[in-house]
C-alpha positions in Angstrom: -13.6 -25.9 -40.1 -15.0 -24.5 -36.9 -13.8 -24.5 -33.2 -15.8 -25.2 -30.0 -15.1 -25.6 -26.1 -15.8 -29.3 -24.8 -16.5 -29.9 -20.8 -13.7 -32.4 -19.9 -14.2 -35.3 -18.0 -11.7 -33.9 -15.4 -9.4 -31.9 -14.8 -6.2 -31.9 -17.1 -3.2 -32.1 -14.9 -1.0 -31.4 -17.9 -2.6 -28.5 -18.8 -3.0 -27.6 -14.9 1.0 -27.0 -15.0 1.6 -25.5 -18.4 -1.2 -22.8 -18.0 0.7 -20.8 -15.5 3.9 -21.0 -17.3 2.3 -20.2 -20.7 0.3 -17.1 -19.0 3.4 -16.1 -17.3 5.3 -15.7 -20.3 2.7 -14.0 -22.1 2.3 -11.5 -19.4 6.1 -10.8 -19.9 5.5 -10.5 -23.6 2.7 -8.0 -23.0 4.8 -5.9 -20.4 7.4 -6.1 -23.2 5.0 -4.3 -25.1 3.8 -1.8 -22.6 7.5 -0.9 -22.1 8.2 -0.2 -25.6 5.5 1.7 -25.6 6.6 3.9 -23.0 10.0 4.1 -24.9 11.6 2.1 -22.2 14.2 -1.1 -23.3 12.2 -4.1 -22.1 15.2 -6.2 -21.6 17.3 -3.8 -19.9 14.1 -2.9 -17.6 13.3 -6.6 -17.1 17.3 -6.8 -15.9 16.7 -3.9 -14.1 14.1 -5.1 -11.8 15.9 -8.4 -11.2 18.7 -6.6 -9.6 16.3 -4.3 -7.8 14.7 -7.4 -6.2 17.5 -9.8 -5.9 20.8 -7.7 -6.6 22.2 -7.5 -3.1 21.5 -9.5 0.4 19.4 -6.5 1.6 17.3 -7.0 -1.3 16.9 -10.4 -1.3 15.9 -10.3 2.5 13.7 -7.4 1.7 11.8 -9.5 -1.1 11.4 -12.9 1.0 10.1 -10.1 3.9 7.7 -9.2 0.8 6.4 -12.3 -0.2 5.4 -13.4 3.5 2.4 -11.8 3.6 1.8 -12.1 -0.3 2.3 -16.0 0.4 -0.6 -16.2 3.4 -3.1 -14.3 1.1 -2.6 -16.4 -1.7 -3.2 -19.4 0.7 -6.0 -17.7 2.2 -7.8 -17.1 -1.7 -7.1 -20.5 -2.4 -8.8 -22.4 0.4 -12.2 -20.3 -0.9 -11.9 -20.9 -4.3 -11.8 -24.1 -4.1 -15.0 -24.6 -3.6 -15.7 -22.1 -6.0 -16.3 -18.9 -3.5 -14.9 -16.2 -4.8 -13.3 -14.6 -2.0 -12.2 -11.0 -3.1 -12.2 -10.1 0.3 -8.6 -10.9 1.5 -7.6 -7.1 1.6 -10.4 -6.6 4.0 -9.6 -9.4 6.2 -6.4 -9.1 6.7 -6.8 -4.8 7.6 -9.4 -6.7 10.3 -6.1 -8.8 11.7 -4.1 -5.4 11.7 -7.3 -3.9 13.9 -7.5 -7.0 16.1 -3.5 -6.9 17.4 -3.6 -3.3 17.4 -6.7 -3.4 19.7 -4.9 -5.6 21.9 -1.1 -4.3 22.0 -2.7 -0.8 23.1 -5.8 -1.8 24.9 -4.9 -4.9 26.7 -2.3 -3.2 29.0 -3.7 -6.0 31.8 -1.6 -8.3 30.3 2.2 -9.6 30.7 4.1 -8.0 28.3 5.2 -11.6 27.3 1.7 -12.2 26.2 1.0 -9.5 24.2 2.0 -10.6 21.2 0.4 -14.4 21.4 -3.0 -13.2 22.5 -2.5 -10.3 20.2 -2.1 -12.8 17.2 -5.0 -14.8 18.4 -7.5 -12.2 18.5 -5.9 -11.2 15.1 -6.8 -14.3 13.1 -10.3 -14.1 14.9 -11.0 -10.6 13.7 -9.8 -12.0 10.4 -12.1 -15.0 10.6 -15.2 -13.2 11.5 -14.6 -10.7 8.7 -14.6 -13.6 6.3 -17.1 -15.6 8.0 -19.9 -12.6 7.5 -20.2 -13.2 3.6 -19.8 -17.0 3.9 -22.7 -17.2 6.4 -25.1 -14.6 3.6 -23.9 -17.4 1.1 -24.5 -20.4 2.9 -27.8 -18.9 4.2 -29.5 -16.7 1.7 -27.3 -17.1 -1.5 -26.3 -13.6 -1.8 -23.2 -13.2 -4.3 -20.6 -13.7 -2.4 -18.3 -11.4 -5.6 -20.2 -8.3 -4.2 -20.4 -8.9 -0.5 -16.5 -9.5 -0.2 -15.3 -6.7 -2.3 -17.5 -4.2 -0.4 -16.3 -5.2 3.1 -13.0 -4.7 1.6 -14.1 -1.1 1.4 -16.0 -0.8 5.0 -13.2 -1.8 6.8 -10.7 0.1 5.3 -13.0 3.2 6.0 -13.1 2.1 9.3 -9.2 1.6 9.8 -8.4 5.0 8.8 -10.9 6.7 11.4 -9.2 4.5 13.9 -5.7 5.7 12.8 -6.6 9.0 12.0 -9.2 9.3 14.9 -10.0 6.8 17.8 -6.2 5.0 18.3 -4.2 8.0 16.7 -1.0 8.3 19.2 -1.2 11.6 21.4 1.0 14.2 20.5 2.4 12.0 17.5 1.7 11.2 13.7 -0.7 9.6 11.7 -0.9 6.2 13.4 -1.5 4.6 16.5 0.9 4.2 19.3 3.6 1.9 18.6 3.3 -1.8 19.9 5.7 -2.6 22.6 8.9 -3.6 21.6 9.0 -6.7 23.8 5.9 -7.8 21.5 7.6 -7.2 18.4 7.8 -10.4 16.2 11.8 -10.9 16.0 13.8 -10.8 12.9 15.8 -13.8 12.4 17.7 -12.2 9.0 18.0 -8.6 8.4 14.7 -7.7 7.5 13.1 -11.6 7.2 11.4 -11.9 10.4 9.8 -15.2 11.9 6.6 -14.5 9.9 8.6 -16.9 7.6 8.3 -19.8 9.8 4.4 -19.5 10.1 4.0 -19.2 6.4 6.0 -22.3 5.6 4.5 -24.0 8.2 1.3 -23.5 7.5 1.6 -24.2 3.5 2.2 -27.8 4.9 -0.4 -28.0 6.8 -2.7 -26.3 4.4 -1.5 -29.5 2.1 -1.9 -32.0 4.1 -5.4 -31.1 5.0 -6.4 -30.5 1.3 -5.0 -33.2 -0.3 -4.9 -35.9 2.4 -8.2 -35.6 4.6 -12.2 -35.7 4.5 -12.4 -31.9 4.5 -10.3 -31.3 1.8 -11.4 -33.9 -0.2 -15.2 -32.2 0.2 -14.0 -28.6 -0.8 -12.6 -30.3 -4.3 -16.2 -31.9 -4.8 -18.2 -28.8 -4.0 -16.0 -26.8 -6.2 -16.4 -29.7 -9.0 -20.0 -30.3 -8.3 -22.0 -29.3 -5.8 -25.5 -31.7 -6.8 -22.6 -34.5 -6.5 -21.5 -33.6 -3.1 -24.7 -32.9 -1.8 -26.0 -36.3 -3.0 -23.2 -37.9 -1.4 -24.1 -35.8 1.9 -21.9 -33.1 2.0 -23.2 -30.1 3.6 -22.7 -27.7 1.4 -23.7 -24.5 3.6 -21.1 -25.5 6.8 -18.5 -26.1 4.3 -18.7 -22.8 2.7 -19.3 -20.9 6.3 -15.8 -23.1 7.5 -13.6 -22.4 4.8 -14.6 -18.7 4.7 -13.9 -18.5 8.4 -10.5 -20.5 7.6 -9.8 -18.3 4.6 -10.4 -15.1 6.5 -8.5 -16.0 9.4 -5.6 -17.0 7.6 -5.8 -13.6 5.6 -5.9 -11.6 10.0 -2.6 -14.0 10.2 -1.3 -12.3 7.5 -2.1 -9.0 8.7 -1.0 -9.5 12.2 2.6 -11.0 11.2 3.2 -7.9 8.7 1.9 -5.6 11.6 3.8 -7.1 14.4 7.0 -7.8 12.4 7.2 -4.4 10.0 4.8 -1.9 10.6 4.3 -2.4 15.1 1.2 0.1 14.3 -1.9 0.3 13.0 -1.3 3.5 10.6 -2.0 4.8 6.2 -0.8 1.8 4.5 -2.3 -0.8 5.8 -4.6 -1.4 3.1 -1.1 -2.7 0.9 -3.1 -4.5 -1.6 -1.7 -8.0 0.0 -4.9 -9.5 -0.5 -5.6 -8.7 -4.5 -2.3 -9.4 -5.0 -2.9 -13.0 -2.9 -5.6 -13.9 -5.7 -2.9 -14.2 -8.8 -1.0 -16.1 -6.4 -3.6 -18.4 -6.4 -4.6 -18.8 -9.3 -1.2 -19.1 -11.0 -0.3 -21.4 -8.4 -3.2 -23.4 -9.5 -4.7 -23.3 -5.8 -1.3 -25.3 -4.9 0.1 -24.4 -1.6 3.8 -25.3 -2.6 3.4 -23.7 -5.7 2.5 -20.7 -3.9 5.8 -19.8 -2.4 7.1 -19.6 -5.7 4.8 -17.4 -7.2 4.7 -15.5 -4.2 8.3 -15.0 -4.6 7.9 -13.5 -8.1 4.9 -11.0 -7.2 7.4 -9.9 -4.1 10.1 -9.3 -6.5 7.7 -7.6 -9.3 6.9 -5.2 -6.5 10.5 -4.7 -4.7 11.8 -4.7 -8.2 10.0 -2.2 -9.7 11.5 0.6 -7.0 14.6 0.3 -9.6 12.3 2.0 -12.8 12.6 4.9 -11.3 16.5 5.3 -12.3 14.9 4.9 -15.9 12.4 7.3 -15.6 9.7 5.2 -15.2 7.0 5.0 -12.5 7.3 2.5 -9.7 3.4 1.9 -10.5 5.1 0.2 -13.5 5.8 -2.9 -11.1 1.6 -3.0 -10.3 1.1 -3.2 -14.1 3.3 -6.0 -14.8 1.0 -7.6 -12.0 -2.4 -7.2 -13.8 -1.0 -7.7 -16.8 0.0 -11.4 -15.7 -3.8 -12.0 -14.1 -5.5 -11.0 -18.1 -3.4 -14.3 -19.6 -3.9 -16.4 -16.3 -7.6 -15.7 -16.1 -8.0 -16.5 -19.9 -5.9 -19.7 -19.9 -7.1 -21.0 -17.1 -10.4 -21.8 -19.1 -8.0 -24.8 -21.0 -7.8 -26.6 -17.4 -11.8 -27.3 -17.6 -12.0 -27.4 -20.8 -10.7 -28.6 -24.4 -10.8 -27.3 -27.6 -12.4 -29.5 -30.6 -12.0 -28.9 -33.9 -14.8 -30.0 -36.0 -14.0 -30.5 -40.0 -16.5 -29.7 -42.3 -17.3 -33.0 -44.7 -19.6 -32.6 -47.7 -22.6 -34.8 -48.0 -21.9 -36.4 -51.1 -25.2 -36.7 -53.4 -27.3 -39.7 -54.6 
């Protein structure tokens, strides 16, 4: 008896759904592990984290203020991958939203102090965009692995976002950081620490699925991702497709950036490289590119990370939280092979003899 992968003829729907839920329980069986290893009670640390995220009204508004930004990364991954880009970038692009409404809220002092925030969220999502655009364009144009190009921009920019904290924008006479953005152009809170950022997020995960699942353009990203000799027989271009939804994907990452800065932070200042964006591909993925799904899993990668404040009453490290994170991306990224594919078992049968 021997085992073997088979292409299947498309994708499994069924298995689309229960490959999250499997990974995800794996993951928890692994962290089990991990925390028996470190002599901790797994189910009292699992409880323990559950009340640290979701034990009191200030920590429930502190994990939906959380998962806001998780939430736009994850859409902003998803949109690239499904055409197959592998946009590790996200960190990177949404630091350059952070650096395009900082730019303007201290800069821009022509303006109305109405406007600020507005054309300071504009310019974010552009900065965004063009960050993101930059590898799309070397991909679309001269093929280079978009893997590498992404993941070092990452790097560049946050570079360049600490000399501007630390350097160029640094407040006079203050601390590490830029000057604080007006407090006119501050993004309102509309419950305790959930701020309006909520009403983008939600609003754009509907739009986000209405325009994958219900027009031309998304319909094109799923063949490109499927096939792209199909879809360029059927003339889709594959090169303005990739440059588009990397310009879409980044700017959607600046939103991110500039709703966590206007809302949170109101400066560009150490921090702002959060990990949002690595976080926002296990969203993702577990949310099997889903925008609805999305909020949920953003939700439970908020409350991993808010939650995991509460291991250090059990002398554990709050690092433990990040952990539990990568340790549900190992069972995702495995499983999600099962959605493309399907295993055959092939008996062996003896030849009789004449």
């Amino acid at each position: 008896m021997r085992f073997s992968l088979e292409k299947r003829d498309y994708r499994s729907k069924k298995m689309a759904i229960l490959v999250p839920i499997i990974s995800l329980v794996v993951s928890f069986i692994l962290g089990a592990i991990v925390l028996s290893i470190s002599n901790a009670n797994p189910a009292r640390t699992y409880a323990a984290m559950i009340k640290g995220a979701f034990g009191s009204q200030t920590k429930i508004q502190y994990t939906i203020a959380k998962s806001i930004p998780l939430l736009l990364c994850g859409l902003a991954v998803g949109i690239a991958f499904r055409l197959k880009f592998w946009n590790i970038g996200a960190e990177g692009q949404y630091i350059s939203g952070v650096i395009g409404i900082t730019w303007v809220m201290q800069f821009w002092t022509f303006l109305p102090t109405y406007l600020l925030l507005p054309v300071g969220m504009i310019v974010g999502i552009l900065f965004g965009a063009m960050w993101g655009g930059i590898p799309g364009l070397l991909k679309a144009q001269w093929s280079v692995d978009e893997t590498l190009t992404t993941l070092m921009m990452n790097y560049i920019i946050i570079g360049y976002a600490e000399y501007l904290y630390i350097n160029a924008w640094k407040a006079p006479r203050g601390n590490m950081g830029t000057v604080l953005y007006p407090e006119a152009a501050w993004l309102p809170k509309i419950w305790g620490r959930v701020h309006a950022g909520v009403y983008f997020a939600l609003v754009l995960v509907v739009i986000l699925w209405f325009v994958l699942y219900k027009t031309r353009w998304g319909f094109e990203l799923n063949m490109i991702g499927k096939n792209q000799r199909a879809a360029r027989c059927q003339g889709v271009s594959i090169k303005r497709n990739i440059i588009l939804a990397m310009l879409v994907s980044g700017g959607i990452a600046g939103l991110a950036g500039v709703i966590d800065s206007a809302a949170v932070t109101h400066q560009l200042t150490k921090g702002v490289n959060s990990g949002y964006g690595f976080t926002g591909i296990i969203i993702a993925w577990m949310s099997g590119l889903n925008p609805f799904v999305s909020i949920l899993v953003a939700v439970i990668m908020a409350a991993l990370e808010t939650g995991s404040d509460a291991l250090q009453i059990m002398k554990l490290p709050s690092a433990m939280g990040e952990v539990m994170q990568g340790l549900i991306l190992i069972p995702l990224l495995a499983g999600s092979i099962f959605t493309e594919y399907r295993l055959v078992v092939h008996a062996k049968h003896k030849e009789a003899g004449v």
